[in-house]
N, C-alpha and C positions, 0 to 999 in steps of 0.2 A: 521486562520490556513488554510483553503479550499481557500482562493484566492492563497494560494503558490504554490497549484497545478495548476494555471491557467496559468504561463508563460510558455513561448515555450522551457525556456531551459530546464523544469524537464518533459516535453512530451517530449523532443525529448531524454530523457537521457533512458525515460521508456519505447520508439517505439510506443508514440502513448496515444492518449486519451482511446482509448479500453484495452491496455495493464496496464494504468494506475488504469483502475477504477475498471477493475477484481481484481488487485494485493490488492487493498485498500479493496477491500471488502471479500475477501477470508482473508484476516489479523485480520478484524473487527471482524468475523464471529469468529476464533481462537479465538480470544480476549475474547469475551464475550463470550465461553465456557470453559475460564480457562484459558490458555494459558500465559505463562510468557511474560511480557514486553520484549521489548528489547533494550528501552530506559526507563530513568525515568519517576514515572508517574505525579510527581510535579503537582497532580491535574484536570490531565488529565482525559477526558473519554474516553472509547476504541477507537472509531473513532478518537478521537485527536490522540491519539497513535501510530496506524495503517500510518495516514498518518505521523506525525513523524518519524517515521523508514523509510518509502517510501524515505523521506526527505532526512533524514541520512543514504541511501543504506543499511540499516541492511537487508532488504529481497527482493527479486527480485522473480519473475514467471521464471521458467523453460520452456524453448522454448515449449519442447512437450509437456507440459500441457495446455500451452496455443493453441497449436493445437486441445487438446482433447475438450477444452472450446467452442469453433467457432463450433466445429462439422464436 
């Protein structure tokens, strides 16, 4: 599941290994305090999850939060 993240086509789709690995973990974070799937979870743990939807575009980082993140 984690080397799907490693090709250059889902960094370049997500601007970036930094944009990548905030989005995946601000998800994670949701995930495991409740937070509804947004794919199935056919056994999944939260991180498999997380980055599943990454996967399948279900969530993205909004520009200005990711400003707010960097500082």
């Amino acid at each position: 599941m984690i080397d799907a993240l490693k090709g250059d086509e889902i960094l370049d789709k997500m601007g970036g290994r930094f944009k990548l690995t905030v989005l995946v973990q601000k998800r994670w974070k949701e995930l495991m305090e409740g937070a509804r799937p947004l794919v199935e979870r056919e056994g999944r743990s939260d991180l498999e999850l997380a980055i599943q939807e990454v996967l399948e575009e279900k969530i993205t980082i909004p520009f200005d939060e990711l400003e707010e993140i960097r500082g």
